[in-house]
PQR file with spaces between the fields and no chain letter, atoms N, CA, C, O and H, PARSE charges and radii, in Angstrom:
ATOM       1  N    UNK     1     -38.463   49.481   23.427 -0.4000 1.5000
ATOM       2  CA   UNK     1     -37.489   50.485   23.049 -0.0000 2.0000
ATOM       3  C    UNK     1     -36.847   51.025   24.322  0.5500 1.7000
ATOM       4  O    UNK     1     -37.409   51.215   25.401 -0.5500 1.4000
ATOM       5  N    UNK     2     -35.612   51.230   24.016 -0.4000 1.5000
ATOM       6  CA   UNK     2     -34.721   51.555   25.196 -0.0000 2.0000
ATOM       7  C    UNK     2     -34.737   53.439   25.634  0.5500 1.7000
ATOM       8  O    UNK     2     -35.052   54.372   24.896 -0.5500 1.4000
ATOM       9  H    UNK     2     -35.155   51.075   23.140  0.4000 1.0000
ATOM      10  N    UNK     3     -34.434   53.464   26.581 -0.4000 1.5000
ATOM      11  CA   UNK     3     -34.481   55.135   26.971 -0.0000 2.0000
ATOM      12  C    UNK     3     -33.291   55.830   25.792  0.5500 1.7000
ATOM      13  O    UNK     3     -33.576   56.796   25.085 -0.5500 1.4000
ATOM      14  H    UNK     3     -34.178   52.706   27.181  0.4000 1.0000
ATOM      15  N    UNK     4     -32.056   55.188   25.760 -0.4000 1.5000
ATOM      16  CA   UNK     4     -31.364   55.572   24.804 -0.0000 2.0000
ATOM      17  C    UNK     4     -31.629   55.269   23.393  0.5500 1.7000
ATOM      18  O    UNK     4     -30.864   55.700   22.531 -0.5500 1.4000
ATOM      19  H    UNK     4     -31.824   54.403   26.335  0.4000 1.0000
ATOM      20  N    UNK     5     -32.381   54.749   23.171 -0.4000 1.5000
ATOM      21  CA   UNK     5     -32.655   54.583   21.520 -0.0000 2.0000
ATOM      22  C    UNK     5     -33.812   55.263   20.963  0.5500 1.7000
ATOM      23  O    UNK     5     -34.224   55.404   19.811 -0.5500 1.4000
ATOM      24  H    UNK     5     -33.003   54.399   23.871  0.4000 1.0000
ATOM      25  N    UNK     6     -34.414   55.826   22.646 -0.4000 1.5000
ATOM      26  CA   UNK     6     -35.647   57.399   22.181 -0.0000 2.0000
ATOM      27  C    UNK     6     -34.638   58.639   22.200  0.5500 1.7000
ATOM      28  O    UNK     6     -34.600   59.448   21.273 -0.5500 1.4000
ATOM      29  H    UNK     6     -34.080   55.712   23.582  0.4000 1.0000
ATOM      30  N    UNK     7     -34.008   58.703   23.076 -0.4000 1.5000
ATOM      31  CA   UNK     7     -32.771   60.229   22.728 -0.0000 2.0000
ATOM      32  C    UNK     7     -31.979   59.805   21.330  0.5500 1.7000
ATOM      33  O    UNK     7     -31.389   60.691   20.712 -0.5500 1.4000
ATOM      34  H    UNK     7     -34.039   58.046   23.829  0.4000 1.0000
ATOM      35  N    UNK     8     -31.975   58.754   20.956 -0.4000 1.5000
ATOM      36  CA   UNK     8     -30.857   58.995   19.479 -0.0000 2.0000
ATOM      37  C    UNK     8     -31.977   59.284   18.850  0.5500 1.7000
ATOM      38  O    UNK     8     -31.731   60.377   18.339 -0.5500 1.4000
ATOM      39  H    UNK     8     -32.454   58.035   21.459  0.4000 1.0000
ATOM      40  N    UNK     9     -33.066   58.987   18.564 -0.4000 1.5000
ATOM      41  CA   UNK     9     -34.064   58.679   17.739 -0.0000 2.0000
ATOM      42  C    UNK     9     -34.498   60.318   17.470  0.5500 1.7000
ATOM      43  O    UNK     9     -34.498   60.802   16.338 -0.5500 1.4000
ATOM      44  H    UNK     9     -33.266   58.099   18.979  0.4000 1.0000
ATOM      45  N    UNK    10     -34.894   61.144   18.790 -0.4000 1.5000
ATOM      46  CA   UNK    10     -35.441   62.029   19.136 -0.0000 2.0000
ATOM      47  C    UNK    10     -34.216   63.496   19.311  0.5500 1.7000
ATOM      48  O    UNK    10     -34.618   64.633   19.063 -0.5500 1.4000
ATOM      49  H    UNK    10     -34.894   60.751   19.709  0.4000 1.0000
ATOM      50  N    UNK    11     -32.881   63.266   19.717 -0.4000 1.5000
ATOM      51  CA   UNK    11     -32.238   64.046   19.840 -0.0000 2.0000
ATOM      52  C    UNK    11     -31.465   64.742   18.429  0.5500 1.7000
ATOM      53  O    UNK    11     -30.671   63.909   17.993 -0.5500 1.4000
ATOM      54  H    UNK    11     -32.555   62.342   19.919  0.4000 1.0000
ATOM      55  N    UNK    12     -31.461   65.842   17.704 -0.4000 1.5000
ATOM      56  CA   UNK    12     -31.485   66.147   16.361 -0.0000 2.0000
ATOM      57  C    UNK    12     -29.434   66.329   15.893  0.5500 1.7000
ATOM      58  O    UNK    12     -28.884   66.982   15.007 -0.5500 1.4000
ATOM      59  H    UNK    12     -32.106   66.518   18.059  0.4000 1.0000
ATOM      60  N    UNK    13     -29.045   65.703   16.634 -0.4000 1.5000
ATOM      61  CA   UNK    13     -27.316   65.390   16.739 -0.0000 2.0000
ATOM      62  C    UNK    13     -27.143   64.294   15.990  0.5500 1.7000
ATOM      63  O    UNK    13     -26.209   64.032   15.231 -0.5500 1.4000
ATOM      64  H    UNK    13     -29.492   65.172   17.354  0.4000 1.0000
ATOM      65  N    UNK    14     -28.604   63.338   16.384 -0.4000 1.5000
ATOM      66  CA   UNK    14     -28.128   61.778   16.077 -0.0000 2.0000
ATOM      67  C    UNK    14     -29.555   61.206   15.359  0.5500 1.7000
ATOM      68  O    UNK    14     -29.452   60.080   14.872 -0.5500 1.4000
ATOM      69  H    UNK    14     -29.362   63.551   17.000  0.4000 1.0000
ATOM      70  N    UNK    15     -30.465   61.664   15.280 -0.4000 1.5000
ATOM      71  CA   UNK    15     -31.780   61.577   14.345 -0.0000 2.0000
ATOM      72  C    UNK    15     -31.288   60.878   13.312  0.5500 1.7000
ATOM      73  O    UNK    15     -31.069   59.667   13.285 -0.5500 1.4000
ATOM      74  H    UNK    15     -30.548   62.579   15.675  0.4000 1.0000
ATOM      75  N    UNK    16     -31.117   61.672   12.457 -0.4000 1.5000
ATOM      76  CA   UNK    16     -30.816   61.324   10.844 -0.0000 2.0000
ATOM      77  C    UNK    16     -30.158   59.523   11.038  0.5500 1.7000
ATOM      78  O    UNK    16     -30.588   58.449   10.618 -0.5500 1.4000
ATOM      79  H    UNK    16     -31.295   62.656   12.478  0.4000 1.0000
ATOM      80  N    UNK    17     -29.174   59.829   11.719 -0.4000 1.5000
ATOM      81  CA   UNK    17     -27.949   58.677   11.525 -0.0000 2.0000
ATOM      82  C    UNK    17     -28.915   57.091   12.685  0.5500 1.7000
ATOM      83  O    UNK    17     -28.460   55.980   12.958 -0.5500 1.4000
ATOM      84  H    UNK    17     -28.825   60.702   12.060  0.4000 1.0000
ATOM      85  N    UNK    18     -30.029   57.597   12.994 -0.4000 1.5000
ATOM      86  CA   UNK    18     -30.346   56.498   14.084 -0.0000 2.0000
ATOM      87  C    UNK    18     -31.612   56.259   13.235  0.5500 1.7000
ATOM      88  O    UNK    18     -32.100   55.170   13.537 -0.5500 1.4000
ATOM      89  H    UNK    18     -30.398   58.500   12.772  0.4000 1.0000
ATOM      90  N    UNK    19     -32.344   56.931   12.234 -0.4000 1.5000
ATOM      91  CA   UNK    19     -33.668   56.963   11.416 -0.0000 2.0000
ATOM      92  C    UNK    19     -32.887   56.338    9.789  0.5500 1.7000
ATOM      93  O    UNK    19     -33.790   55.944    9.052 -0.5500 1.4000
ATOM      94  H    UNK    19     -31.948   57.816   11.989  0.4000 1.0000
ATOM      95  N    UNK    20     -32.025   56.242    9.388 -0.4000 1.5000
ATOM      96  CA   UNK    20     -31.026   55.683    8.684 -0.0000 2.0000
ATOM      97  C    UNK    20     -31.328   53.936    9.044  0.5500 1.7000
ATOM      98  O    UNK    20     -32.059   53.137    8.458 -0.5500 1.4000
ATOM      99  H    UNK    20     -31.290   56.561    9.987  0.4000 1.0000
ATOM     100  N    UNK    21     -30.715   53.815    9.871 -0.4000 1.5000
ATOM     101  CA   UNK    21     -30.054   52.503   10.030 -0.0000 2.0000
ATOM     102  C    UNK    21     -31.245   52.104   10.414  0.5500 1.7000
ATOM     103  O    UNK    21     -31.656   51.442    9.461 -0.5500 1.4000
ATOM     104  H    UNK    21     -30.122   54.465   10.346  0.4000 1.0000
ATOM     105  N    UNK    22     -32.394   52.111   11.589 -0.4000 1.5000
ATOM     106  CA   UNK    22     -33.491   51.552   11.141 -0.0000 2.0000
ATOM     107  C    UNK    22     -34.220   51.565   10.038  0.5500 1.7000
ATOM     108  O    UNK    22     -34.909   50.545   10.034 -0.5500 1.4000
ATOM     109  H    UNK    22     -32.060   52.649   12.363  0.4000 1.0000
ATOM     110  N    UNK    23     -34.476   52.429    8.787 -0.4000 1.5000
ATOM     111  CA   UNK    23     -34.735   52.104    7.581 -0.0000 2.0000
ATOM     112  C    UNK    23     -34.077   51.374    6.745  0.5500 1.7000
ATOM     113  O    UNK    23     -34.647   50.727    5.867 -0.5500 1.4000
ATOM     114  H    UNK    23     -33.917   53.258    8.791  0.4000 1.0000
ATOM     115  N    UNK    24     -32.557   51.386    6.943 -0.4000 1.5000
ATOM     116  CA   UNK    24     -32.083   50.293    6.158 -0.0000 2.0000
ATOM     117  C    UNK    24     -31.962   48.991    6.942  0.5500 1.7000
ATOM     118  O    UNK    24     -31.704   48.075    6.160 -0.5500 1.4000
ATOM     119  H    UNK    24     -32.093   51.911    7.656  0.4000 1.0000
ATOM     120  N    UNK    25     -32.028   48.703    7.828 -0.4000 1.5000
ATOM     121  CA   UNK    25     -32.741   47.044    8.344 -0.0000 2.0000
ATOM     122  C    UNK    25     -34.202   46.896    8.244  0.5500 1.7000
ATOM     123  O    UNK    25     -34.825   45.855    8.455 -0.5500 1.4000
ATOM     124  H    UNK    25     -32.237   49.447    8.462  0.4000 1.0000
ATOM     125  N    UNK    26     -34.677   48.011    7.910 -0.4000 1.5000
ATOM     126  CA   UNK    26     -36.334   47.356    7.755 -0.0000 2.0000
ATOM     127  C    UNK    26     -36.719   47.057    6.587  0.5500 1.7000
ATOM     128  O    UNK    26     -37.900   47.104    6.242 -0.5500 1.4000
ATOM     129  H    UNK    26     -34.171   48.856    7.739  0.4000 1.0000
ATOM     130  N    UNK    27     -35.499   46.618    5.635 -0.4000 1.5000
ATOM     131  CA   UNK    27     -35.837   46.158    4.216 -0.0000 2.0000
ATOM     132  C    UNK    27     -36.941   47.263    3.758  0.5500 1.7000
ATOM     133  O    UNK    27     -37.188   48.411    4.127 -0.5500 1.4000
ATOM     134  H    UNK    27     -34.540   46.579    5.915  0.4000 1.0000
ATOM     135  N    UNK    28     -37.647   46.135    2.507 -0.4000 1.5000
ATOM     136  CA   UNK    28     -38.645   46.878    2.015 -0.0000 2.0000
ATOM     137  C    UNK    28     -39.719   47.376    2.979  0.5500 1.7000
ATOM     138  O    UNK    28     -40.420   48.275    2.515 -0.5500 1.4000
ATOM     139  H    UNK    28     -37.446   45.202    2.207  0.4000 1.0000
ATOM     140  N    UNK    29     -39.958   47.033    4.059 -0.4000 1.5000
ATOM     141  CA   UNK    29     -40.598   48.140    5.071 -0.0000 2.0000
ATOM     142  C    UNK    29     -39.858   49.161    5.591  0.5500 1.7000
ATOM     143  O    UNK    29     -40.314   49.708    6.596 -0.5500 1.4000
ATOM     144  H    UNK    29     -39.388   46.303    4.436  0.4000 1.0000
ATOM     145  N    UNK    30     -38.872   49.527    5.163 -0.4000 1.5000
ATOM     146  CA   UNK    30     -38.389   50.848    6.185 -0.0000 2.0000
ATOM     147  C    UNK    30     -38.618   51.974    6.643  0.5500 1.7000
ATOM     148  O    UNK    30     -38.300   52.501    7.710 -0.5500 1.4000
ATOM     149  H    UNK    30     -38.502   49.083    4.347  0.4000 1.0000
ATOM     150  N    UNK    31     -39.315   52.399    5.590 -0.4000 1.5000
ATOM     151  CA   UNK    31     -40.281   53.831    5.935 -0.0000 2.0000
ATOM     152  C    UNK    31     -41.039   53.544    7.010  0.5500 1.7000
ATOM     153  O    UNK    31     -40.996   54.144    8.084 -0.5500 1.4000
ATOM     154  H    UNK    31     -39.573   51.972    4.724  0.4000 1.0000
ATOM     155  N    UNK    32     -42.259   51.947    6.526 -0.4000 1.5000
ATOM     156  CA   UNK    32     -42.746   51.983    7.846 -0.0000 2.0000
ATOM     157  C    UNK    32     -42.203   52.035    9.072  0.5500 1.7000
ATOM     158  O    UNK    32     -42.758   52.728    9.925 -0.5500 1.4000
ATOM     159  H    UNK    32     -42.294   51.460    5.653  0.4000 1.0000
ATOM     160  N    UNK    33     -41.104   51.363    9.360 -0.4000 1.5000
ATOM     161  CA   UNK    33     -40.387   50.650   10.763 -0.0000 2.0000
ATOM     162  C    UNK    33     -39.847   52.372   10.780  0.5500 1.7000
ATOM     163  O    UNK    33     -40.776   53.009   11.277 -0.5500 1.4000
ATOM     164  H    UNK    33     -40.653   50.800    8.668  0.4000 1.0000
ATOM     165  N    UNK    34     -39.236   52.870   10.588 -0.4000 1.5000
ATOM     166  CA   UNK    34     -38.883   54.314   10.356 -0.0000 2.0000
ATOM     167  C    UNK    34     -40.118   55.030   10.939  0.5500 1.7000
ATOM     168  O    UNK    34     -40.007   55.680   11.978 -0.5500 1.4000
ATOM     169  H    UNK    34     -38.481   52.353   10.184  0.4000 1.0000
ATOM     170  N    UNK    35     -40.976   54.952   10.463 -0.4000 1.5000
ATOM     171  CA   UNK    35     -42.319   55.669   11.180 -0.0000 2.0000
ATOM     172  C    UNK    35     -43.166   55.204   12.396  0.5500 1.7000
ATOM     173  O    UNK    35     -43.698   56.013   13.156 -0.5500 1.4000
ATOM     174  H    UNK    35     -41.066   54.424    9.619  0.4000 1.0000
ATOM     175  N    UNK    36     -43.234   54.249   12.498 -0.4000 1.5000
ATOM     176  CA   UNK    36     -43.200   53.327   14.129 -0.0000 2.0000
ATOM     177  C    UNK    36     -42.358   53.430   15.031  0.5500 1.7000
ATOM     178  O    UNK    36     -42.803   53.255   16.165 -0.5500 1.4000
ATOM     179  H    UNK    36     -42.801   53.592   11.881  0.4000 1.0000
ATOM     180  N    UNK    37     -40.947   53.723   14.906 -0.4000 1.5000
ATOM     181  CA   UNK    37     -40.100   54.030   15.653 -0.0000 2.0000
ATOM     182  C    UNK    37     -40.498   55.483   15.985  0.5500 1.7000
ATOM     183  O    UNK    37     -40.759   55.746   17.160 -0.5500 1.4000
ATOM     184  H    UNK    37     -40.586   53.865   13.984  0.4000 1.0000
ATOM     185  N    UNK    38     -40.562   56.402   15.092 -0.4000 1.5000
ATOM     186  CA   UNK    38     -40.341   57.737   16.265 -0.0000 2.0000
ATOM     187  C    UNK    38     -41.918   57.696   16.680  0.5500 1.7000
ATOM     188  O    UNK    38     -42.140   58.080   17.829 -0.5500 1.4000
ATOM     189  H    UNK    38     -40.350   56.188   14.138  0.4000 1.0000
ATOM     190  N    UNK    39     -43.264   57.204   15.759 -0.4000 1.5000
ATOM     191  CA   UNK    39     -44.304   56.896   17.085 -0.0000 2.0000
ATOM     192  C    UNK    39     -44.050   56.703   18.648  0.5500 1.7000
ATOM     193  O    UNK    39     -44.358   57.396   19.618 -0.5500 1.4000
ATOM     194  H    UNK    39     -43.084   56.892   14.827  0.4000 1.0000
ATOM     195  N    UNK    40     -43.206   55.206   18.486 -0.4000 1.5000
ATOM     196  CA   UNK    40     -43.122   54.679   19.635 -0.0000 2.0000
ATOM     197  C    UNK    40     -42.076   55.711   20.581  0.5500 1.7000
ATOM     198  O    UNK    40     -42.060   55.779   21.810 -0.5500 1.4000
ATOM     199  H    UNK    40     -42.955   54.643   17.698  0.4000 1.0000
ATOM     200  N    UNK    41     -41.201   56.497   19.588 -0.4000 1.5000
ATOM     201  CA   UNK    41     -40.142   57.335   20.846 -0.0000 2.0000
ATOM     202  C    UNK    41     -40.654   58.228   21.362  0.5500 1.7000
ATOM     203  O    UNK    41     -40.363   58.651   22.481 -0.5500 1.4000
ATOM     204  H    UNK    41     -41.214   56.441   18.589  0.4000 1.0000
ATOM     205  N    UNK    42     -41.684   58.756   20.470 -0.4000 1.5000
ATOM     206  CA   UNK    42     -42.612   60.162   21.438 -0.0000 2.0000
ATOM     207  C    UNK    42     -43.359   59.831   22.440  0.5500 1.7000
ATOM     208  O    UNK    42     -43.393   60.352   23.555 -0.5500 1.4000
ATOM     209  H    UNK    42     -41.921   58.412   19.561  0.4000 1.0000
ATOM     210  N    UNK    43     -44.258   58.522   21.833 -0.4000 1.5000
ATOM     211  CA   UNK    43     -44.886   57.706   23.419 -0.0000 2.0000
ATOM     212  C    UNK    43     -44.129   57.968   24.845  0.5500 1.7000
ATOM     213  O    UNK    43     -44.426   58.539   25.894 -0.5500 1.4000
ATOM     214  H    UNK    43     -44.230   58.098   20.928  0.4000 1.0000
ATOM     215  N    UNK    44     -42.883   57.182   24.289 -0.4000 1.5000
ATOM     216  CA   UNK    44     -41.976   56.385   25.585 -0.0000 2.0000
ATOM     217  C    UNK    44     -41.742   58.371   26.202  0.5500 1.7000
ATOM     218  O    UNK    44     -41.699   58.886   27.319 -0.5500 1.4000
ATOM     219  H    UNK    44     -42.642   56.718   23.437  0.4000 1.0000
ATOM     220  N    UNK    45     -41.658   58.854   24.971 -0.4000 1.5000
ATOM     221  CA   UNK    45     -40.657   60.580   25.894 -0.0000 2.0000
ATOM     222  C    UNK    45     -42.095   61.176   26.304  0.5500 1.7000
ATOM     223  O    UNK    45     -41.983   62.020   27.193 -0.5500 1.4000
ATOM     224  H    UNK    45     -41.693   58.436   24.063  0.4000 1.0000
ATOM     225  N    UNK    46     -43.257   60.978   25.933 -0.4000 1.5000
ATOM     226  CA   UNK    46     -44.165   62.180   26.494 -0.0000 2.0000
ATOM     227  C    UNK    46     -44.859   60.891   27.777  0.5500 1.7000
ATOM     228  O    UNK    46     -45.511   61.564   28.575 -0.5500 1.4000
ATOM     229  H    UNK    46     -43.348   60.293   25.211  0.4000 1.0000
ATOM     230  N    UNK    47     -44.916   59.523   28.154 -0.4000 1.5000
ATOM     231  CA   UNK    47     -45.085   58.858   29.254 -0.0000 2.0000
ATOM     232  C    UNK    47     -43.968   59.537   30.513  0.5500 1.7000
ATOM     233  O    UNK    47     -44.211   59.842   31.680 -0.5500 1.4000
ATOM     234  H    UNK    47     -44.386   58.976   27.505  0.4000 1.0000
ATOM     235  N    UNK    48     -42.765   59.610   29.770 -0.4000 1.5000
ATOM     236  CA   UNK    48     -41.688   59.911   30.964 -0.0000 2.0000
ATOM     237  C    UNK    48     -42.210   61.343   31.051  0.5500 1.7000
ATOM     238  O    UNK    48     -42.499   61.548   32.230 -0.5500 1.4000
ATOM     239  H    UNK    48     -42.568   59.362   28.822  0.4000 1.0000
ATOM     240  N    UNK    49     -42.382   62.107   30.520 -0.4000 1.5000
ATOM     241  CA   UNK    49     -42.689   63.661   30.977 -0.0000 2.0000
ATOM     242  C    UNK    49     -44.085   64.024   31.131  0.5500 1.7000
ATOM     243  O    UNK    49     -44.204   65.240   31.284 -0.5500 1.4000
ATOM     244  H    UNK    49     -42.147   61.940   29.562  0.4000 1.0000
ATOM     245  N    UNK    50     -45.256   63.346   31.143 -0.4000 1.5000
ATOM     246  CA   UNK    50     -45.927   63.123   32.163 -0.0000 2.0000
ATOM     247  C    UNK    50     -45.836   62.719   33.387  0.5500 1.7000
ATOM     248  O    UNK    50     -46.372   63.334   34.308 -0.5500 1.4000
ATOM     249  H    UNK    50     -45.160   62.359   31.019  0.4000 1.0000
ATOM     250  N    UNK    51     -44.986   61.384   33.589 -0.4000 1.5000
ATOM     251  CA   UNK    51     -44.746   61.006   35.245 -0.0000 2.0000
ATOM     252  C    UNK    51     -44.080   61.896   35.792  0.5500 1.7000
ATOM     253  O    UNK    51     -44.328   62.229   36.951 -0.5500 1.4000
ATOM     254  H    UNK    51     -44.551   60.884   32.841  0.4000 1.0000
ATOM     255  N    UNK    52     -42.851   62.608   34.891 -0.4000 1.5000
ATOM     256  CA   UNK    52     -42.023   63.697   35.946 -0.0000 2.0000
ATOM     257  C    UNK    52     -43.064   64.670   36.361  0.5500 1.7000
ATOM     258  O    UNK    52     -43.112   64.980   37.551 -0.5500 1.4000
ATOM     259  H    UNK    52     -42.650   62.338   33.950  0.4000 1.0000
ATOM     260  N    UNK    53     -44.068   65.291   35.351 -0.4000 1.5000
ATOM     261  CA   UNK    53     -45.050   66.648   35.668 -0.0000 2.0000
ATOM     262  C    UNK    53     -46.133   65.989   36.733  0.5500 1.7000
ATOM     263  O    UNK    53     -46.823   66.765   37.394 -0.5500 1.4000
ATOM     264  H    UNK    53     -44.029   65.040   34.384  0.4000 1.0000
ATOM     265  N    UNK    54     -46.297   64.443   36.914 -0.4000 1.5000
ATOM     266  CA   UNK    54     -47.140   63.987   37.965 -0.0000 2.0000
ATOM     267  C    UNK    54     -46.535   64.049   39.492  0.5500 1.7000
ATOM     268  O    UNK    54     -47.165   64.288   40.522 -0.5500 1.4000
ATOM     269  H    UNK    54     -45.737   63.812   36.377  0.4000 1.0000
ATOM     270  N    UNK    55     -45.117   63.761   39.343 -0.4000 1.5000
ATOM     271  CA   UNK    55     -44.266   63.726   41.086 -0.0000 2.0000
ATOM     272  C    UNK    55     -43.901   65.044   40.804  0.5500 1.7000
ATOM     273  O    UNK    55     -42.677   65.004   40.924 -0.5500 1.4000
ATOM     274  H    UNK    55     -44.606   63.567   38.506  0.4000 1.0000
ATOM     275  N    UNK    56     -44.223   66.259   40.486 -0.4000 1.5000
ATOM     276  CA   UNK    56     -43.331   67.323   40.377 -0.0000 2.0000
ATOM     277  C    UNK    56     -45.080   68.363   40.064  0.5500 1.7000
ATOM     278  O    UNK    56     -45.206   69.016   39.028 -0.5500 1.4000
ATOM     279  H    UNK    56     -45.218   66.292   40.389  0.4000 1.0000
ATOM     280  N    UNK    57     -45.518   68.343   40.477 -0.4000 1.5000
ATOM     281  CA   UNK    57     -46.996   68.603   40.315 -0.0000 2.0000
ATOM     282  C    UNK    57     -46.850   70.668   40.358  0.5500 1.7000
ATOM     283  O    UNK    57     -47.678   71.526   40.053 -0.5500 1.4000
ATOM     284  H    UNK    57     -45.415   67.813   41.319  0.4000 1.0000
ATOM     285  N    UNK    58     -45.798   70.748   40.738 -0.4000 1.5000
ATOM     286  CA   UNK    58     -45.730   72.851   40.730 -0.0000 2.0000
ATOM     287  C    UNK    58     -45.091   72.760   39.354  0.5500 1.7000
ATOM     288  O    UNK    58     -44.704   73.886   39.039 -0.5500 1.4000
ATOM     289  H    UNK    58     -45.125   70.051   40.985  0.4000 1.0000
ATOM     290  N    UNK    59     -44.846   71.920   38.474 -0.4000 1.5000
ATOM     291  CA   UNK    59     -44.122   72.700   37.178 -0.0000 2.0000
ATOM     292  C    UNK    59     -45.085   71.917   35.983  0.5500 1.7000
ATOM     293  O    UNK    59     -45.655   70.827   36.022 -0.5500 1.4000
ATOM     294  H    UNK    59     -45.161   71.006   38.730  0.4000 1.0000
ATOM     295  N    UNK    60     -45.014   72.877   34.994 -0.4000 1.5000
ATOM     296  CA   UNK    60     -45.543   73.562   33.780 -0.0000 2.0000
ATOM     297  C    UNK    60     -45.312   71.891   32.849  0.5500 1.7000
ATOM     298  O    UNK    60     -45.611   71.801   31.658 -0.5500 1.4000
ATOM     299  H    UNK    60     -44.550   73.763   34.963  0.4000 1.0000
C-alpha cells in the first residue's frame, strides 16, 4: 500500500469515496478487502509515526 492510498483511506475528505471503490472491486469480499485495507493503513500510519517519534525522540 502506497503512502497516498493510507491518507485517502485514512483522511475523512476522501474515506468514504476511497472505502467505496475498494469494496466495490472486492466483489463478494468487499467488506473484507474494505476491512484489511484500513488494517493495513493504520499499520503503514502508526509504523511512520513511530519512526518520526524515534528520530525526533523530545516529542510526545
Amino acid at each position: 500500500m502506497t503512502i497516498n492510498q493510507v491518507i485517502r483511506i485514512l483522511d475523512p475528505a476522501t474515506t468514504a469515496e476511497e472505502l467505496a471503490a475498494i469494496e466495490y472491486y472486492g466483489g463478494l469480499h468487499g467488506r473484507e478487502k474494505m476491512v484489511a485495507a484500513c488494517d493495513e493503513a493504520c499499520h503503514v500510519a502508526v509504523g511512520i509515526m513511530r519512526k518520526y517519534q524515534e528520530e525526533h525522540k523530545n516529542i510526545d
